[in-house]
MDAnalysis code that builds the backbone (N, CA, C; Angstrom):
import MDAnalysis as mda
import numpy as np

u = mda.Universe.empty(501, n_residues=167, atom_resindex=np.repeat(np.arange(167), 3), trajectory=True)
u.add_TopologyAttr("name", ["N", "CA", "C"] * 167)
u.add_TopologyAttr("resid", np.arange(1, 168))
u.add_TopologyAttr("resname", ["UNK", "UNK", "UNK", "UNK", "UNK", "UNK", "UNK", "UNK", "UNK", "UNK", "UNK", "UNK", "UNK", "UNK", "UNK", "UNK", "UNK", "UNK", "UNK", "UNK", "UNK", "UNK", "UNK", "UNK", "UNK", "UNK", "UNK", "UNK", "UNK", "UNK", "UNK", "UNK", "UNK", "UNK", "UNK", "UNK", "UNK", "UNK", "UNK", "UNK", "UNK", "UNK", "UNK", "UNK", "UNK", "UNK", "UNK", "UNK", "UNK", "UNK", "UNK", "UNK", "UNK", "UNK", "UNK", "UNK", "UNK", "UNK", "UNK", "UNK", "UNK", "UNK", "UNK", "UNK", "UNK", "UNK", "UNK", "UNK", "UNK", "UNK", "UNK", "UNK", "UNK", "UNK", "UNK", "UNK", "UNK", "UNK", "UNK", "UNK", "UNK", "UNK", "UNK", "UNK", "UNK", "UNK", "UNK", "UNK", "UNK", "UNK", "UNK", "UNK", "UNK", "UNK", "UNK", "UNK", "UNK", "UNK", "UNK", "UNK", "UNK", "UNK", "UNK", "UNK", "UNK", "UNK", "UNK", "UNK", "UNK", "UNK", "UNK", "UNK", "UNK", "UNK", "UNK", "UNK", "UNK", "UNK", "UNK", "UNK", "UNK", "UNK", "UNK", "UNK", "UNK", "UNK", "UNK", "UNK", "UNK", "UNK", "UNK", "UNK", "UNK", "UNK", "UNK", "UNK", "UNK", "UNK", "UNK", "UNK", "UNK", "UNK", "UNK", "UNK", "UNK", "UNK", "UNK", "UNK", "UNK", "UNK", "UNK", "UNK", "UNK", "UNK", "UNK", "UNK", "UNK", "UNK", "UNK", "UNK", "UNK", "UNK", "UNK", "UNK", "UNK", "UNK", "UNK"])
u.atoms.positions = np.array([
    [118.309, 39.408, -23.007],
    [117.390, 38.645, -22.187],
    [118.125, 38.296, -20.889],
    [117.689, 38.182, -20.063],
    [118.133, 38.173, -18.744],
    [118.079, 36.440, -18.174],
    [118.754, 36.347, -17.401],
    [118.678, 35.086, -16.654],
    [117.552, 34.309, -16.302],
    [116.580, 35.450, -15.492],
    [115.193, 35.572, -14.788],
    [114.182, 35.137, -16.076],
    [114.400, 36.038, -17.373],
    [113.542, 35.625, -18.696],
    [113.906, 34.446, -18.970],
    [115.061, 33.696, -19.730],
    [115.256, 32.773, -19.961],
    [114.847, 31.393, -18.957],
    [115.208, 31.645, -17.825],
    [114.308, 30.245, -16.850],
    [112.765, 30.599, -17.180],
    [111.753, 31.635, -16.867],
    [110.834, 31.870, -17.217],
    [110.083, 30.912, -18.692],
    [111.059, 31.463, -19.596],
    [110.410, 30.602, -20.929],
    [110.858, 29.342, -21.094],
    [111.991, 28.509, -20.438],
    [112.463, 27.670, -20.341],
    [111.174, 26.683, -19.784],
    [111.010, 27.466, -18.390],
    [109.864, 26.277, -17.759],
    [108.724, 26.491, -18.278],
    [108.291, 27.473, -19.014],
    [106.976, 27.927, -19.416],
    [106.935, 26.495, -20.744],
    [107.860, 26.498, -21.641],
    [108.328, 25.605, -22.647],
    [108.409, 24.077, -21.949],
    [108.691, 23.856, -20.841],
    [109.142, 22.629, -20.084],
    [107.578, 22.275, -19.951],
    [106.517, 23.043, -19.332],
    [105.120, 22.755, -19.319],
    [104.377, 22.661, -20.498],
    [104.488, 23.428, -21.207],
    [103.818, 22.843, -22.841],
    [104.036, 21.407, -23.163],
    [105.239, 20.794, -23.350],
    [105.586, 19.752, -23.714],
    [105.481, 18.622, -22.833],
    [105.243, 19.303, -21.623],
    [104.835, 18.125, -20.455],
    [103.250, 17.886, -20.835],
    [102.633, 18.680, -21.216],
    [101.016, 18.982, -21.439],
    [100.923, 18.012, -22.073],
    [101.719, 18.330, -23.557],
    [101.283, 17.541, -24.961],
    [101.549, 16.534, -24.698],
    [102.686, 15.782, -24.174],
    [103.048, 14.617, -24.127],
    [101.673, 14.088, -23.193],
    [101.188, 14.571, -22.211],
    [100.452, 14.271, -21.265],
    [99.259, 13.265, -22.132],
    [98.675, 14.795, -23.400],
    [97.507, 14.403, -23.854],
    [97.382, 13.456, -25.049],
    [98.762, 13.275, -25.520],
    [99.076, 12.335, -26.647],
    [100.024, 10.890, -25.979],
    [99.330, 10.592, -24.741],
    [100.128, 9.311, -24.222],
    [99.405, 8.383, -24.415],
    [99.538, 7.098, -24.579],
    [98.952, 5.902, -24.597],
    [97.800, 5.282, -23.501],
    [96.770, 4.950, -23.651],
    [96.049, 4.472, -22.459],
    [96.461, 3.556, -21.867],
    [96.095, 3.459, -20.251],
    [96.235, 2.748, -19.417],
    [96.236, 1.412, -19.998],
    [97.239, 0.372, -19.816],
    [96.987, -1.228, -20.303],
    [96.739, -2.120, -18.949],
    [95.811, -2.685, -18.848],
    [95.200, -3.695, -17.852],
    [95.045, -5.103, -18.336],
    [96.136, -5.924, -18.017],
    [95.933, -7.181, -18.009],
    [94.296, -7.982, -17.672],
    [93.698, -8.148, -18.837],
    [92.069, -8.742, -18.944],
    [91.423, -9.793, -20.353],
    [91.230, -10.036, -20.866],
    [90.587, -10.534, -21.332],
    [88.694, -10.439, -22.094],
    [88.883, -10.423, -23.546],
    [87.775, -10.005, -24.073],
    [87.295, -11.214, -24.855],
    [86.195, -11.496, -24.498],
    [85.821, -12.552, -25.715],
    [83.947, -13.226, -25.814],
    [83.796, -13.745, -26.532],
    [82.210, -14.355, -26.953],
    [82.511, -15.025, -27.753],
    [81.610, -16.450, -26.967],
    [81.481, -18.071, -27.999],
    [80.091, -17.703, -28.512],
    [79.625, -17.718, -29.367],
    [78.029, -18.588, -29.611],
    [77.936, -19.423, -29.897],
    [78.926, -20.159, -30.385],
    [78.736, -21.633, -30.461],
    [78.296, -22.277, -29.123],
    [79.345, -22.256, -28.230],
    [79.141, -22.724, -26.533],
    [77.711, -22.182, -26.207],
    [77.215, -20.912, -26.311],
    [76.509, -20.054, -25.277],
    [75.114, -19.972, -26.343],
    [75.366, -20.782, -27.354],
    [74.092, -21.467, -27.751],
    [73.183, -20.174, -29.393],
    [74.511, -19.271, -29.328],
    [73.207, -18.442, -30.222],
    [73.920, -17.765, -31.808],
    [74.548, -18.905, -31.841],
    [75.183, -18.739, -32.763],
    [73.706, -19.225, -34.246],
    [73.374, -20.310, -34.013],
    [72.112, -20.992, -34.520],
    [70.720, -20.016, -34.993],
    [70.557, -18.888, -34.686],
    [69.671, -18.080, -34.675],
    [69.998, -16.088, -34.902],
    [71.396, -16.329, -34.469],
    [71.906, -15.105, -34.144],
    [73.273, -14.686, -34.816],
    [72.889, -13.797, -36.009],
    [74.449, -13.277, -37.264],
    [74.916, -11.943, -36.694],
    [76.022, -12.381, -36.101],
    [76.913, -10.868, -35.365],
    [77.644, -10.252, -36.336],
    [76.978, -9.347, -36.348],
    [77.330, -8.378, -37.894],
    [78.537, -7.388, -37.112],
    [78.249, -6.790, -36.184],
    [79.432, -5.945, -35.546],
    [79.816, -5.907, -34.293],
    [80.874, -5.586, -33.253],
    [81.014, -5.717, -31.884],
    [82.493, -4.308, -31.915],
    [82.361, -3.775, -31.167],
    [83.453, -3.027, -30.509],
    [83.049, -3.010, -28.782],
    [84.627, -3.599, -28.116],
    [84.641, -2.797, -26.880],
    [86.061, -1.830, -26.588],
    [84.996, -0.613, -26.466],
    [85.595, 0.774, -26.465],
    [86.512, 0.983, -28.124],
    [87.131, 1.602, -28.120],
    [87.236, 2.483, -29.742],
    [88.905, 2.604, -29.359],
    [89.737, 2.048, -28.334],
    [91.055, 2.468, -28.683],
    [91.998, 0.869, -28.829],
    [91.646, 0.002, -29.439],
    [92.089, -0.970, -29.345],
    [91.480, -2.065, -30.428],
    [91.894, -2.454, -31.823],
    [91.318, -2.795, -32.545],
    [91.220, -4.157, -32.291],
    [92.067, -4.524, -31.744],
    [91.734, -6.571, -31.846],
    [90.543, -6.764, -31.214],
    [90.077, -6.240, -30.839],
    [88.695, -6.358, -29.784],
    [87.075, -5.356, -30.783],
    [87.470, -5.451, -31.734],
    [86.292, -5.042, -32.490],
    [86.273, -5.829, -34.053],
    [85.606, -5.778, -34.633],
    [84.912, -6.681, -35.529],
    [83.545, -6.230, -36.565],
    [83.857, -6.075, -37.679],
    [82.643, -6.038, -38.592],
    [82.461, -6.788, -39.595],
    [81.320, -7.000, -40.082],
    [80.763, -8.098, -41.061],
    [81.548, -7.051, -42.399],
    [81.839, -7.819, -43.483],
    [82.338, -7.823, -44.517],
    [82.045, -8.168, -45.187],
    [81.252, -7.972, -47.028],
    [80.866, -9.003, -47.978],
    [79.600, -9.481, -47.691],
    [78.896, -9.370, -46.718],
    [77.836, -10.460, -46.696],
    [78.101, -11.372, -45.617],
    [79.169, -11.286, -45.132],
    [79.744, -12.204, -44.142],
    [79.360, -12.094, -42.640],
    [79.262, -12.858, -41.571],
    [79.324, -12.265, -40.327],
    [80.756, -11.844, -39.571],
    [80.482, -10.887, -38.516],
    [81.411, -10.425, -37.897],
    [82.264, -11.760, -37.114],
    [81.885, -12.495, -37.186],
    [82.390, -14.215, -36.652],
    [81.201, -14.472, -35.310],
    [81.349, -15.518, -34.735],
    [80.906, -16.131, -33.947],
    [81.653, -16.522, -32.610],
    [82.790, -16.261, -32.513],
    [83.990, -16.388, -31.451],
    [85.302, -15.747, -31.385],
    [85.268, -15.137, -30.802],
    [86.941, -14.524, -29.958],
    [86.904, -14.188, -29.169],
    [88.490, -14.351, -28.895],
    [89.119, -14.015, -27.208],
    [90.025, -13.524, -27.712],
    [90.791, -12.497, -26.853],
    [91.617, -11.544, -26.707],
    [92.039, -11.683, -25.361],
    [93.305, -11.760, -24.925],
    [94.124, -11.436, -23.475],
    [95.070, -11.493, -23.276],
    [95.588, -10.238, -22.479],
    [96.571, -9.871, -22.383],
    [96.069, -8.369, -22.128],
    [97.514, -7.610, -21.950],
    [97.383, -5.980, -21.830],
    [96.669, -5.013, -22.728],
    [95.749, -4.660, -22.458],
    [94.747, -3.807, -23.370],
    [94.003, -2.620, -22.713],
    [93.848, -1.513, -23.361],
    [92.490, -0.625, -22.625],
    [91.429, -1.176, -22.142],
    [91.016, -0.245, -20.654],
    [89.787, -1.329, -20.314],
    [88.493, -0.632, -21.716],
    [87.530, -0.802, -21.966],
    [86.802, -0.212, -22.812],
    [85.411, 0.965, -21.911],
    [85.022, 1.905, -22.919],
    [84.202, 2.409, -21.761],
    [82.743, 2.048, -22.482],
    [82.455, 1.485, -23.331],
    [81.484, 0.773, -23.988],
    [81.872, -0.396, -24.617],
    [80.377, -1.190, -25.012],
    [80.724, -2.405, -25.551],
    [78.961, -1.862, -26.695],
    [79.651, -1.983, -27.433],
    [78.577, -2.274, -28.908],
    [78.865, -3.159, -29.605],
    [77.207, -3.649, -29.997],
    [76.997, -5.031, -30.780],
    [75.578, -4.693, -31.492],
    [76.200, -5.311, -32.775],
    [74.865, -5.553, -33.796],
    [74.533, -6.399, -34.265],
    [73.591, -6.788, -34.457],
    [73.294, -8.441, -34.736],
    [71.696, -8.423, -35.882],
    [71.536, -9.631, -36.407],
    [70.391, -9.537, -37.466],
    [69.922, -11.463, -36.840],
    [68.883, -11.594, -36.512],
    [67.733, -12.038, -36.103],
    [67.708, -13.321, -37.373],
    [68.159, -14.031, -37.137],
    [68.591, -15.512, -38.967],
    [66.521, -14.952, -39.440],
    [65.779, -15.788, -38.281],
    [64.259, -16.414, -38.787],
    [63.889, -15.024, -39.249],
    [64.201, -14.017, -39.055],
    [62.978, -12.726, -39.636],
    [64.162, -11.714, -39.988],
    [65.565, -11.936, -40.081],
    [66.157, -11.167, -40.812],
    [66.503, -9.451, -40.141],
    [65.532, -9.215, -39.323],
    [65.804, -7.802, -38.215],
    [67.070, -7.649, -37.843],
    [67.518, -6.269, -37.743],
    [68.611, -5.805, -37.494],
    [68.414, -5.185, -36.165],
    [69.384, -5.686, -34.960],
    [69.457, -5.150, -33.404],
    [70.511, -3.890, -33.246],
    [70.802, -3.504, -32.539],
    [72.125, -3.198, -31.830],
    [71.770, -2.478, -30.378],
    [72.880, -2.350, -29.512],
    [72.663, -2.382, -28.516],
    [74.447, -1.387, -28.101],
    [74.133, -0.303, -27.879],
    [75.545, 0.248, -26.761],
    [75.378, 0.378, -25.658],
    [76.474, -0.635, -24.710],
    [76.652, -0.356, -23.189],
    [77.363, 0.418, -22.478],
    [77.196, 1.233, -21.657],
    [78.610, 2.121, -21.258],
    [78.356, 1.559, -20.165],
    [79.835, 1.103, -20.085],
    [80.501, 0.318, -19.284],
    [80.759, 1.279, -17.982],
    [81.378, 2.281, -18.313],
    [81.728, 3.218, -17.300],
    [81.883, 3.465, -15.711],
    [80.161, 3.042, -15.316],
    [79.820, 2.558, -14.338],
    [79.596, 1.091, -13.748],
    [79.673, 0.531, -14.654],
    [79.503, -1.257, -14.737],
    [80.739, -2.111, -14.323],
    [81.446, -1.968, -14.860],
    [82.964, -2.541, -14.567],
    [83.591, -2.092, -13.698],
    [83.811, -3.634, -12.541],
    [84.585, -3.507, -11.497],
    [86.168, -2.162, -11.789],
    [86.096, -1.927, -10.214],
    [87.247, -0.559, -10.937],
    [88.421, -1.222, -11.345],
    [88.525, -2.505, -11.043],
    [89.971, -2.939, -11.236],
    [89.579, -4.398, -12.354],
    [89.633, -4.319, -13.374],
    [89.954, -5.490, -14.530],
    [90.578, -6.618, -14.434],
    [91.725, -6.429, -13.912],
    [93.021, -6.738, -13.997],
    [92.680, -8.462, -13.729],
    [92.668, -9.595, -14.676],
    [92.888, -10.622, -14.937],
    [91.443, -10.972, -14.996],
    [90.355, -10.235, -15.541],
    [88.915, -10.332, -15.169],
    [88.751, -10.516, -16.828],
    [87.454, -11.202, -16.943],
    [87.068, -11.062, -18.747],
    [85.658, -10.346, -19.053],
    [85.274, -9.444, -20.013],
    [84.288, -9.338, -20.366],
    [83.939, -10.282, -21.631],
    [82.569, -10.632, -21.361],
    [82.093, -11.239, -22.535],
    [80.811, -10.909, -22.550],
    [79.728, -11.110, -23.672],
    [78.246, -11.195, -23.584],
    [77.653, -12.018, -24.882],
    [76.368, -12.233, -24.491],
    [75.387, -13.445, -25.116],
    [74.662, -12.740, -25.582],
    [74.119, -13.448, -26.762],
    [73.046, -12.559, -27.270],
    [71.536, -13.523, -27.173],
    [70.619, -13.157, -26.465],
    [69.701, -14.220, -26.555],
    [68.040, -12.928, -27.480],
    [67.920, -13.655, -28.802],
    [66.866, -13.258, -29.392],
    [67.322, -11.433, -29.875],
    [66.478, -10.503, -29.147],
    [66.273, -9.693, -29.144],
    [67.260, -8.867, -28.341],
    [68.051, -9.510, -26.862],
    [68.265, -8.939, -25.879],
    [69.658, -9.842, -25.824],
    [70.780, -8.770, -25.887],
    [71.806, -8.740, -25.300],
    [72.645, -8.894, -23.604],
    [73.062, -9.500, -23.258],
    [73.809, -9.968, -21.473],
    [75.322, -9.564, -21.741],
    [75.718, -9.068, -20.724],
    [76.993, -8.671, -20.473],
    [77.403, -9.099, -19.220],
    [78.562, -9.908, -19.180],
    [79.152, -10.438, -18.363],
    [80.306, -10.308, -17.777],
    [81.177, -10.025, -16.786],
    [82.100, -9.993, -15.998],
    [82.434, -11.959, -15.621],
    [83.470, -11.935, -15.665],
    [83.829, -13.511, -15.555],
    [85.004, -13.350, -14.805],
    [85.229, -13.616, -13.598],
    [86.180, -13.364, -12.541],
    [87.487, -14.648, -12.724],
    [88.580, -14.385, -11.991],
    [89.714, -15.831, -12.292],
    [89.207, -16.587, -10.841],
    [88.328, -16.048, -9.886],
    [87.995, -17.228, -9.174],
    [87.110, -18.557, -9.565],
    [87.694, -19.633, -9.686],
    [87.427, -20.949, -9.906],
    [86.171, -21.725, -9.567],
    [85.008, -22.358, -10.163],
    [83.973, -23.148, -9.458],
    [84.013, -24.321, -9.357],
    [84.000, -24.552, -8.128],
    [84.579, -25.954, -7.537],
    [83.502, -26.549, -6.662],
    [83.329, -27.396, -6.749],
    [82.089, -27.998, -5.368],
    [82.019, -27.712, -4.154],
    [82.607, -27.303, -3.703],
    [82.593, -26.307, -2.555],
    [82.477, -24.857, -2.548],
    [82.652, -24.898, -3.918],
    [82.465, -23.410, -4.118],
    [80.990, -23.196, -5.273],
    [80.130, -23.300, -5.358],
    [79.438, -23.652, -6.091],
    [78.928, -21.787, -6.892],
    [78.486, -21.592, -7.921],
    [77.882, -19.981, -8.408],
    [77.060, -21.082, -8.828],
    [76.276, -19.734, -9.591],
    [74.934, -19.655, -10.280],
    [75.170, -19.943, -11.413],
    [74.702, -20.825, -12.603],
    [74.725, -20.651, -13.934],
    [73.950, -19.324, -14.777],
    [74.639, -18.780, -15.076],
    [74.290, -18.042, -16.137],
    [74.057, -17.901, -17.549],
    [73.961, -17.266, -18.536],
    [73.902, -17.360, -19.862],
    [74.947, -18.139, -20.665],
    [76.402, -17.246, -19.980],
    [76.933, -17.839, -20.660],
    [78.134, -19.077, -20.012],
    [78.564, -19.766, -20.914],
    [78.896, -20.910, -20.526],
    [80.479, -20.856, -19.643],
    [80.503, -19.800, -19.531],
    [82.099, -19.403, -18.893],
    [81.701, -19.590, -17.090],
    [80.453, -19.238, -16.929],
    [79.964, -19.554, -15.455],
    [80.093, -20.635, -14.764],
    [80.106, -21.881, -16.492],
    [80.242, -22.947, -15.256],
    [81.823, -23.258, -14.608],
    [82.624, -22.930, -15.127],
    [84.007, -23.066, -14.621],
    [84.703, -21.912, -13.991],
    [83.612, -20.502, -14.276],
    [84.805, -19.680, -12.902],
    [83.332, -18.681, -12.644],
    [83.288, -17.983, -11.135],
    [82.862, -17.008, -10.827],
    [82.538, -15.959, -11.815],
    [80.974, -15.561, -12.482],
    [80.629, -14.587, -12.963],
    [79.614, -13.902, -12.757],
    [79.129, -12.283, -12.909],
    [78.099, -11.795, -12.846],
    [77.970, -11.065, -14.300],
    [76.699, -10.896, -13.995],
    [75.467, -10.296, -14.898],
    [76.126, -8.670, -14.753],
    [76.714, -8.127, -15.778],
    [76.140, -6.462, -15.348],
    [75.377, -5.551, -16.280],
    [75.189, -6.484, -17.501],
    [73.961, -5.573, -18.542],
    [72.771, -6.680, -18.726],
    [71.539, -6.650, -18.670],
    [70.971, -5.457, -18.563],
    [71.042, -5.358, -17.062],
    [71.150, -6.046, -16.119],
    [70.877, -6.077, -14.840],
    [72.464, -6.113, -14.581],
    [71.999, -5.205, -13.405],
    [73.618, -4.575, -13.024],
    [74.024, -5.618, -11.315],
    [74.582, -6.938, -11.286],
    [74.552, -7.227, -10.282],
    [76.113, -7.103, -9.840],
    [75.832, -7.266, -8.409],
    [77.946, -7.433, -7.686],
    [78.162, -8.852, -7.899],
    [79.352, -9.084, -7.864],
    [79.878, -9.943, -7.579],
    [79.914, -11.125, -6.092],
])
């Protein structure tokens, strides 16, 4: 084998393993925050969260009912995590017992940059809200909008499911 062959399969070998490593690397981690009260945001009283995932590569941020049990009624998560490219939730209706669910792809919804931002969402009745909750602060001079959920009243948030608004 010649000099010329050996660099040849050398780098040919140097690119395979650059590939694989490429496609078996860890996702991007973005300092953010994931979470839903129903206690606070009022729908805990009416509303059994049987399941929630946002996005599929990061388990602390998903949740299923067990036993008969609900998927809980509150968590937060934050710190470095995948951003998610959906958020699914299933829920059963207490007064008539109906089973919901609802998948969002996020994809297009979420600001491009996360980074110290929270998703959360409410479930009111039938119909699911998805929320972006910013680290800017509401202060009397700075006054937002109340929204669903109760994270609005203390910092900057928008609506982006079902209604897709900016910030």
């Amino acid at each position: 084998m010649t000099l010329k062959q050996s660099l040849t399969r050398w780098l040919a070998t140097l690119g395979l393993l650059l590939a694989l490593t490429a496609c078996a690397s860890t996702p991007r981690l973005v300092p953010h925050a994931f979470s839903f009260n129903g206690w606070s945001d009022g729908w805990q009283a009416t509303v059994e969260l049987l399941e929630y995932s946002y996005g599929d590569q990061y388990r602390e941020v998903q949740g299923k009912a067990e036993n008969g049990y609900s998927a809980g009624v509150s968590t937060g998560v934050n710190g470095p995590m995948p951003v998610g490219d959906f958020l699914y939730v299933r829920w059963r209706l207490k007064p008539t017992g109906e089973v919901l669910e609802d998948k969002v792809d996020l994809r297009h919804r979420l600001p491009r940059d996360m980074t110290d931002q929270e998703l959360t969402f409410v479930i009111e009745g039938r119909k699911l809200y998805v929320y972006v909750v910013t680290p800017q602060l509401v202060t009397s001079q700075n006054k937002a909008p109340l929204l669903k959920t109760w994270l609005s009243r203390y910092n900057r948030a928008y609506e982006i499911y079902p209604t897709l608004s900016q910030p």
